[in-house]
Each structure stands twice: as structure tokens, then as C-alpha cells.
C-alpha positions in Angstrom: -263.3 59.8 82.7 -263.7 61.5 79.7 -260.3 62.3 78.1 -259.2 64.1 74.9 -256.5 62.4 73.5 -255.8 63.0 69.5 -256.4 59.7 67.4 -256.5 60.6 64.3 -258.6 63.3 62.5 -259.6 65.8 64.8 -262.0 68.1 63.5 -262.2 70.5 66.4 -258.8 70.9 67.0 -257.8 71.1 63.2 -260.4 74.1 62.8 -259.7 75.8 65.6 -255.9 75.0 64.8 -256.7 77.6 61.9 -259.3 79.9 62.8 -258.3 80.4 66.0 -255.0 82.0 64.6 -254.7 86.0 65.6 -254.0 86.9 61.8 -257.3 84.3 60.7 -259.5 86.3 63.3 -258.2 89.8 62.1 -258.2 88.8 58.3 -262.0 87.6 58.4 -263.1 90.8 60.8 -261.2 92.8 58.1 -263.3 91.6 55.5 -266.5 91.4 57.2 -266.2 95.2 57.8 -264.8 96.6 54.7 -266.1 94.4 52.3 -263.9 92.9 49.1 -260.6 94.2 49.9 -257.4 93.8 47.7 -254.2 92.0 49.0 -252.3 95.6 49.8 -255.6 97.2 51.0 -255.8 94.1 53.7 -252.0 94.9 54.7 -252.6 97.9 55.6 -255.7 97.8 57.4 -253.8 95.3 59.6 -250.9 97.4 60.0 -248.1 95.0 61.3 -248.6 91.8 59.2 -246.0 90.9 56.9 -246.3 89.9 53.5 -245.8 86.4 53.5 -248.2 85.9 56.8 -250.8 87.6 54.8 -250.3 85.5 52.0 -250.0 82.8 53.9 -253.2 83.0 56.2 -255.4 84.7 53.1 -254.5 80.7 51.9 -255.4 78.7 54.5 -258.7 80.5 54.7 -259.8 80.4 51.3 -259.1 76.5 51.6 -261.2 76.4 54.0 -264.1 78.1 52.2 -264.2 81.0 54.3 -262.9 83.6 51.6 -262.7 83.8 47.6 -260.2 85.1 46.0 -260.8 86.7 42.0 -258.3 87.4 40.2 -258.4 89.4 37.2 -256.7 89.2 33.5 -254.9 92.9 34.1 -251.8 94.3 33.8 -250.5 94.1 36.5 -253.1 91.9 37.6 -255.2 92.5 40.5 -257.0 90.1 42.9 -260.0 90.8 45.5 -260.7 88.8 48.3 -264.3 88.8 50.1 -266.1 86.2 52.3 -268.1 83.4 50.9 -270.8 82.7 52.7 -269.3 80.3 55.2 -266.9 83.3 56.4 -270.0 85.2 56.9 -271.5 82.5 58.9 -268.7 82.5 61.4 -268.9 86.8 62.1 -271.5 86.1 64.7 -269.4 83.3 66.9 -266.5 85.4 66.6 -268.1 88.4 67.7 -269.4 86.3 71.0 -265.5 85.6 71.2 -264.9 88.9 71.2 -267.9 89.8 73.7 -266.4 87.5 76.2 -262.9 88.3 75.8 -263.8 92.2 76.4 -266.1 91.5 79.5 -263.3 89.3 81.1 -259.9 91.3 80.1 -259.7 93.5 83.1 -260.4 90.2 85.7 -257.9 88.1 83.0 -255.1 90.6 83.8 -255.5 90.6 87.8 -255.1 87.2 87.4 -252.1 87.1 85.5 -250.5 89.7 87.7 -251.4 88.1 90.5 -249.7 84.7 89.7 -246.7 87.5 88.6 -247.2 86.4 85.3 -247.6 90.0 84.2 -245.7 93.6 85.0 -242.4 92.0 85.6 
């Protein structure tokens, strides 16, 4: 039997631990569509994230490599975030996410309604 168990350093799990995060996925798709994109101007293209999970996730990813962040000698000062090209790199898996998750919503919420895990 195969098995799964975490000993250690996990890369899959520690990458998919942060990419696979709803605010990770929206943040990169963001970018990927509107190009560099200042901290407010991300905020509101998301609409309903707060400050602090912005900051927060805008972080993770560019210690991961998959953003850059350039911050400029202003007053105030001003800082741009855009993809590196790792980010870019991950647009096309993401978007097969996305495929899959759109071709298999509708058959995802029968099932969920029918083990009354939905409309209650």
C-alpha cells in the first residue's frame, strides 16, 4: 500500500498549502490579467479582501518567487507588484483548475445536495 503520511518536508503539500489558498489563486489571476498592479488597485479588483489578507498573501507569494514587489523612493511611497516569471509559469495549470472546476460545478452541487450537504 502506498500511503501518504507527512515525514518531514513535504514539498507537495507545502506548495499547494500556499497556492492552493482562494486569495493566492485570485491575487496571481489578478495580476496575470491586469498586469503590475499597485497594493490598493489589487484590493479593489478583489472586492472583499481585507487589508491585512492582502498583505499577508501578496507576502507569501513573493517569497515564493511568484511576484515582485518595487517599491519606489516617493512621497508617499508607492509599490507595484507583477509576476516574475515563475507566476507566469503557473497561469496555464491554474487555468486547467479552473477548466475542470467549471465543467464539474453543476454535477459537484447535485452531489452535495444529494448527500444534504447543500440547501439546508
Amino acid at each position: 500500500m502506498k500511503t501518504f503520511l507527512h515525514t518531514g518536508v513535504c514539498p507537495v503539500r507545502d506548495i499547494l498549502n500556499r497556492l492552493g489558498s482562494k486569495w493566492s489563486i485570485l491575487v496571481l489571476e489578478t495580476l496575470y490579467e491586469n498586469g503590475t498592479m499597485r497594493f490598493n488597485d489589487i484590493q479593489r479588483s478583489l472586492g472583499d479582501i481585507s487589508q491585512r489578507m492582502l498583505t499577508v498573501t501578496l507576502r507569501t507569494l513573493e517569497e515564493d518567487g511568484m511576484l515582485t514587489r518595487k517599491i519606489y523612493a516617493e512621497v508617499p511611497p508607492r509599490v507595484e507588484y507583477t509576476l516574475t516569471d515563475r507566476g507566469i509559469s503557473f497561469i496555464p495549470v491554474l487555468g486547467e483548475v479552473v477548466r475542470w472546476a467549471a465543467q464539474n460545478t453543476d454535477a459537484i452541487l447535485v452531489s452535495r445536495f444529494e448527500k444534504g450537504k447543500l440547501g439546508k
